[in-house]
C-alpha positions in Angstrom: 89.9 -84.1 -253.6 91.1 -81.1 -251.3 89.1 -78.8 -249.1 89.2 -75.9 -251.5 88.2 -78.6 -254.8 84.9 -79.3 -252.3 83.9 -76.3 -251.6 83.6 -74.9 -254.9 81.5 -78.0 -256.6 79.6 -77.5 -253.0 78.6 -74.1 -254.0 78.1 -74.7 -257.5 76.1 -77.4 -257.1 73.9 -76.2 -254.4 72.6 -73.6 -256.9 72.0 -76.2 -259.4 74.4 -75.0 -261.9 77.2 -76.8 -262.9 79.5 -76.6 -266.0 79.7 -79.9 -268.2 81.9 -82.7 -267.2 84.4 -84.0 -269.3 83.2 -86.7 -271.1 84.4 -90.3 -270.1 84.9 -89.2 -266.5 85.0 -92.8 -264.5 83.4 -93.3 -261.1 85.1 -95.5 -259.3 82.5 -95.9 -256.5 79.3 -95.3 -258.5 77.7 -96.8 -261.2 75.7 -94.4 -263.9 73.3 -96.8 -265.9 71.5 -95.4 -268.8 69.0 -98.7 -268.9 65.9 -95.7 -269.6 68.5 -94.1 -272.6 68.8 -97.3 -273.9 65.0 -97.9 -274.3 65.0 -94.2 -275.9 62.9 -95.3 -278.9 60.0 -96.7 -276.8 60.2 -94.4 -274.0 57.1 -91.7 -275.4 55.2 -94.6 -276.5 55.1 -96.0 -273.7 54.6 -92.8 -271.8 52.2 -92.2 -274.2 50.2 -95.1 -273.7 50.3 -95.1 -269.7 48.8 -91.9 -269.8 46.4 -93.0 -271.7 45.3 -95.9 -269.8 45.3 -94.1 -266.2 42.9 -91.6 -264.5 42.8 -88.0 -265.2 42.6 -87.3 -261.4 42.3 -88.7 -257.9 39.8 -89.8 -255.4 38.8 -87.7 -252.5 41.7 -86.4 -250.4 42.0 -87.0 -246.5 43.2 -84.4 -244.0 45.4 -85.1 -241.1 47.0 -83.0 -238.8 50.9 -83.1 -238.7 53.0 -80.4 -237.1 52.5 -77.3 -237.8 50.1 -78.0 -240.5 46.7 -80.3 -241.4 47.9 -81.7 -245.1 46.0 -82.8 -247.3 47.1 -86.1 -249.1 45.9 -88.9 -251.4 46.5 -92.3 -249.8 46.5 -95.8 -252.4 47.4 -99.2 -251.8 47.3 -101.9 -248.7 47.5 -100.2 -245.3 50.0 -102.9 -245.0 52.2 -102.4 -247.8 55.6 -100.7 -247.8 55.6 -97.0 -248.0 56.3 -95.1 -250.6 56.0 -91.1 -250.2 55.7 -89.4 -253.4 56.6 -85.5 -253.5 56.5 -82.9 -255.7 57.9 -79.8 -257.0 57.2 -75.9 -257.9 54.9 -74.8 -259.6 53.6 -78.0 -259.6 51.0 -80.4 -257.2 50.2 -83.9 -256.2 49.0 -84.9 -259.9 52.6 -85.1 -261.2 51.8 -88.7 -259.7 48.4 -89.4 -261.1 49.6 -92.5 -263.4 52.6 -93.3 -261.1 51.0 -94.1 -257.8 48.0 -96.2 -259.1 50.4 -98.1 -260.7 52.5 -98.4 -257.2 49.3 -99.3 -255.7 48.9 -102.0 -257.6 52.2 -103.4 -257.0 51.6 -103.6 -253.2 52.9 -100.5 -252.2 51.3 -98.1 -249.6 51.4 -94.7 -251.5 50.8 -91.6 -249.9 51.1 -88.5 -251.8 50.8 -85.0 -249.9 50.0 -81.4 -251.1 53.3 -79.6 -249.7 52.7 -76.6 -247.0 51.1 -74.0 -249.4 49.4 -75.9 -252.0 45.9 -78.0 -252.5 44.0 -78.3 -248.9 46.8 -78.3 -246.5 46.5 -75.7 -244.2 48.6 -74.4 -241.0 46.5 -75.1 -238.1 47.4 -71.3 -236.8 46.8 -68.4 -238.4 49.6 -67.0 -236.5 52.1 -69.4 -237.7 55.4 -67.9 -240.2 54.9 -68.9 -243.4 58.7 -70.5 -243.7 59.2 -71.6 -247.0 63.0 -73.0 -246.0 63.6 -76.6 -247.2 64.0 -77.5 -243.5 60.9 -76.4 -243.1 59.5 -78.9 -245.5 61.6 -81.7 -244.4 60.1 -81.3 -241.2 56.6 -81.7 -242.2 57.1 -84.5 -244.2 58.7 -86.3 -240.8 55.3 -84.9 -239.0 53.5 -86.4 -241.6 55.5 -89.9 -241.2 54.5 -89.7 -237.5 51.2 -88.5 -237.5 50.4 -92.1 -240.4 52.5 -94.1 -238.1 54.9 -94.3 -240.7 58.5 -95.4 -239.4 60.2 -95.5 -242.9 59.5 -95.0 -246.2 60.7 -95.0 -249.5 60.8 -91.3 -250.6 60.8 -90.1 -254.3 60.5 -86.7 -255.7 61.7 -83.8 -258.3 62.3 -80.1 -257.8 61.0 -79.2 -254.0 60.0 -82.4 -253.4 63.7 -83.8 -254.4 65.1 -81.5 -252.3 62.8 -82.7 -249.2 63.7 -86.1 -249.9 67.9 -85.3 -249.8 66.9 -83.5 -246.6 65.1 -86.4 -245.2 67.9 -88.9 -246.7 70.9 -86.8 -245.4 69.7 -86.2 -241.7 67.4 -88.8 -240.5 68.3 -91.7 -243.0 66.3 -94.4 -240.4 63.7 -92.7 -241.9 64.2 -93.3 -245.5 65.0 -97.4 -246.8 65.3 -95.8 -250.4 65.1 -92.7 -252.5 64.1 -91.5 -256.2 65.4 -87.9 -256.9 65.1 -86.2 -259.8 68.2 -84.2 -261.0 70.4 -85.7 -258.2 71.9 -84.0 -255.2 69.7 -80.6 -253.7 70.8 -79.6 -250.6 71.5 -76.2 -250.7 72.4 -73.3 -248.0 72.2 -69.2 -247.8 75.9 -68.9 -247.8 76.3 -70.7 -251.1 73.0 -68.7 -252.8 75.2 -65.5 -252.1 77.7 -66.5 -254.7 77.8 -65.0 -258.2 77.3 -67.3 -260.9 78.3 -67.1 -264.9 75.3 -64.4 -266.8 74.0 -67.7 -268.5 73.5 -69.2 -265.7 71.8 -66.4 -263.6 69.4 -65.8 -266.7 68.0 -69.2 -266.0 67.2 -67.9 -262.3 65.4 -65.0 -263.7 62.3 -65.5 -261.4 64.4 -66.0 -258.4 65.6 -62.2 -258.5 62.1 -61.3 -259.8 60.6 -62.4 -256.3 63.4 -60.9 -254.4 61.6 -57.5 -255.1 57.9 -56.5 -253.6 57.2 -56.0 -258.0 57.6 -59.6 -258.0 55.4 -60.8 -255.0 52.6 -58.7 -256.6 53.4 -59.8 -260.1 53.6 -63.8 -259.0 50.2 -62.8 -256.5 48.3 -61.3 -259.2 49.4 -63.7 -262.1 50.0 -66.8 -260.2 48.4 -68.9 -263.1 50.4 -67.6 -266.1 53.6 -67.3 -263.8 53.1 -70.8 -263.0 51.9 -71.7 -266.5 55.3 -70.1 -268.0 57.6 -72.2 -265.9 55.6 -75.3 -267.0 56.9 -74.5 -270.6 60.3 -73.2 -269.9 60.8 -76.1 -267.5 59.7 -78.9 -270.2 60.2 -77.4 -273.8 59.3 -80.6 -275.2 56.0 -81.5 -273.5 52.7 -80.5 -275.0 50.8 -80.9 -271.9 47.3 -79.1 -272.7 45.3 -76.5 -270.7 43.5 -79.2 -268.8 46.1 -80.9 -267.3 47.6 -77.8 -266.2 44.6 -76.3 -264.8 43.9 -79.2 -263.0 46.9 -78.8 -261.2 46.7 -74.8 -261.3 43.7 -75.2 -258.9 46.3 -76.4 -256.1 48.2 -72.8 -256.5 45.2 -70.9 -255.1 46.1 -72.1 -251.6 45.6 -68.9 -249.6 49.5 -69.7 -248.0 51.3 -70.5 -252.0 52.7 -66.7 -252.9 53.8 -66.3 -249.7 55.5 -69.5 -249.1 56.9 -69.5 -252.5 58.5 -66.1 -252.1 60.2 -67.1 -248.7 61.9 -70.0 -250.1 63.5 -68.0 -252.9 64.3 -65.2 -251.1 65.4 -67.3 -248.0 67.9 -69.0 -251.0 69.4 -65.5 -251.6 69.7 -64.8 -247.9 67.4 -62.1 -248.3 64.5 -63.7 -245.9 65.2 -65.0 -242.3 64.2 -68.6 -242.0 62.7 -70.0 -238.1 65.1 -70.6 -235.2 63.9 -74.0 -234.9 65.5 -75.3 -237.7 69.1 -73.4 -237.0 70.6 -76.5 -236.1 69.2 -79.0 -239.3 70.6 -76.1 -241.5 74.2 -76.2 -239.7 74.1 -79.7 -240.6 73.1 -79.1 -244.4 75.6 -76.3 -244.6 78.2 -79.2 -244.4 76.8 -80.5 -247.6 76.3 -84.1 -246.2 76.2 -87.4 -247.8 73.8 -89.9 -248.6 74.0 -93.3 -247.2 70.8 -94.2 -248.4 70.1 -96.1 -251.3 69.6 -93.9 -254.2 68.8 -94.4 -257.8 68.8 -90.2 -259.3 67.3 -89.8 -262.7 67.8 -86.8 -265.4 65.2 -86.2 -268.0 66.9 -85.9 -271.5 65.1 -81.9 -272.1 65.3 -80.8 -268.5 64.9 -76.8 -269.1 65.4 -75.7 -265.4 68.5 -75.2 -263.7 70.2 -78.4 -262.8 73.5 -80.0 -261.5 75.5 -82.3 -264.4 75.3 -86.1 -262.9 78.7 -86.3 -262.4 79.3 -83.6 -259.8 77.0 -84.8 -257.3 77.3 -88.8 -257.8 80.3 -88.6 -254.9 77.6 -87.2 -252.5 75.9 -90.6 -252.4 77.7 -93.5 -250.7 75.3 -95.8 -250.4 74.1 -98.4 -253.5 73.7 -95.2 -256.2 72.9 -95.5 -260.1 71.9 -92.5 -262.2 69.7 -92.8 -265.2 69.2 -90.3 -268.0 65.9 -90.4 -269.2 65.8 -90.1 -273.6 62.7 -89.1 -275.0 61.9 -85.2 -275.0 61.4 -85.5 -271.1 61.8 -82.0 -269.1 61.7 -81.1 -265.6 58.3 -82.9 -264.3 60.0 -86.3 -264.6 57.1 -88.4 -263.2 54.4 -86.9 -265.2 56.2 -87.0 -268.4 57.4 -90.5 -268.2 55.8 -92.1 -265.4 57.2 -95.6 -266.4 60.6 -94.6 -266.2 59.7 -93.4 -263.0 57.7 -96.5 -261.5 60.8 -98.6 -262.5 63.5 -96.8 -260.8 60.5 -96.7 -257.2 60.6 -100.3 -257.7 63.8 -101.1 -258.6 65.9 -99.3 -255.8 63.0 -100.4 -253.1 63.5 -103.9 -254.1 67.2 -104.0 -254.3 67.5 -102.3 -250.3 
């Protein structure tokens, strides 16, 4: 593939829209399983039934501080097992996990699932501090967070934010990371490519994006943060009936006095329309060369996904490492590991044991 051939998928697919692939397209390098697919006709029963069987909610968080900021995190599972960070996306919080990391626990994994910077009960520890929303940012306090639990490495898994951390994490400080899970593939994103036009359809799906480019949206997403939030849910995952207490339960986590503003930065950092920290001018020179994954990777697409995403075959070349995708059947949207938590589980297990 030439320089020119790079660039463009580059671009494209750091805004998370990407045309369809022709159909039949051979990897030569990767393998794309469909195992989940295959099981399509069991897959909501047995969602169903997991959900079922697990708890509605957590125990009591801990606190620790790491970096910039105290997080707040729910810990399961033997101190001594292997780790396994779990993080998640926008709007969303820590109980996008709440059948998948008992489950872990219980397999001997050390789970550790954090509230990212402007949700739940983390905190920064100075009031003075920027409220940086830049994916560097976040990679960052997840590494803090690594160090502060004596972590060394970890298995990382995520969707939406938290995928994007993860790719971070994977990408630039891969002795960090024995395996990842990530939701809708490849993330890594820069300004330079959020300045490009894209097709009308697919700006229409970024509607909220340009919406919190403008002071009408910070107020809007301030004043309506639950309905905002509450919207996305539905756009995200057309095909999940999730009532109002399971989102409310994880609505509570969006009334962190730091959310609206961190959530603004990001997307207008994306646009170029928001400086990010000095500090991290050097990880984002590195990102900007869209680097590739060496870790070991198993990337999962839920059949009904409504947000913007990347087709799996224009980001399977950016992993070079042991790779499988799987496309998840089943009515399953955007919060992969809360609508089919097994599916999930599996591909945790399945990529940590095989690395």
């Amino acid at each position: 593939m030439n320089k020119s051939d790079i660039s463009d998928n580059i671009d494209a697919r750091r805004r998370h829209i990407l045309g369809a692939a022709a159909v039949g397209l051979v990897f030569t390098r990767f393998a794309i399983t469909s195992r989940a697919e295959a099981a399509s006709a069991g897959t909501n029963e047995a969602t169903s039934a997991a959900m079922k069987a697990s708890p509605t909610t957590f125990g009591p968080l801990k606190q620790i501080d790491a970096g910039v900021l105290n997080v707040g995190y729910v810990e399961l599972g033997p101190a001594d097992g292997h780790p396994v960070i779990l993080l998640h996306g926008w709007p969303y919080d820590i109980h996008s996990y709440v059948e998948v990391a008992p489950s872990l626990a219980a397999r001997g994994y050390r789970v550790i699932v954090p509230h990212l910077r402007g949700y739940g009960t983390t905190r920064f520890l100075s009031d003075t501090a920027v409220r940086n929303g830049q994916p560097s940012a976040l990679a960052g306090d997840i590494i803090a967070l690594m160090d502060a639990l004596g972590i060394g490495k970890a298995t990382l898994a995520g969707y939406d934010w938290g995928a994007r951390t993860a790719n971070i994490i994977a990408a630039l400080w891969p002795e960090r990371c024995k395996a990842m899970v990530s939701v809708s593939g490849y993330l890594i994103g820069n300004q330079e490519s959020g300045k490009l036009p894209l097709p009308p359809k697919a700006e229409l799906q970024w509607w909220y994006q340009y919406y919190f480019a403008t002071e009408r949206g910070r107020a809007g997403y301030q004043k309506y943060t639950h309905d905002f939030a509450k919207l996305i849910w539905q756009i995200a995952s057309p095909q999940w009936t999730f009532d109002d207490a399971t989102f409310d339960r994880s609505a509570k986590s969006l009334e962190n006095p730091d959310h609206v503003a961190i959530s603004i930065h990001n997307y207008r950092w994306r646009l170029d329309l928001a400086e990010g920290e000095p500090q991290y001018d050097k990880v984002e020179q590195q990102l900007a060369k869209a680097p590739v994954i060496a870790v070991p990777t198993i990337t999962l697409e839920g059949d009904a996904n409504g947000a913007p995403h990347p087709d799996p075959s224009a980001y399977a070349k950016m992993f070079s490492g042991k790779y499988s995708h799987r496309l998840i059947a089943g009515g399953i949207g955007h919060n992969l590991p809360q609508e089919a938590p097994k599916a999930f589980i599996d591909a945790v297990i399945d990529i940590d044991s095989n690395s």
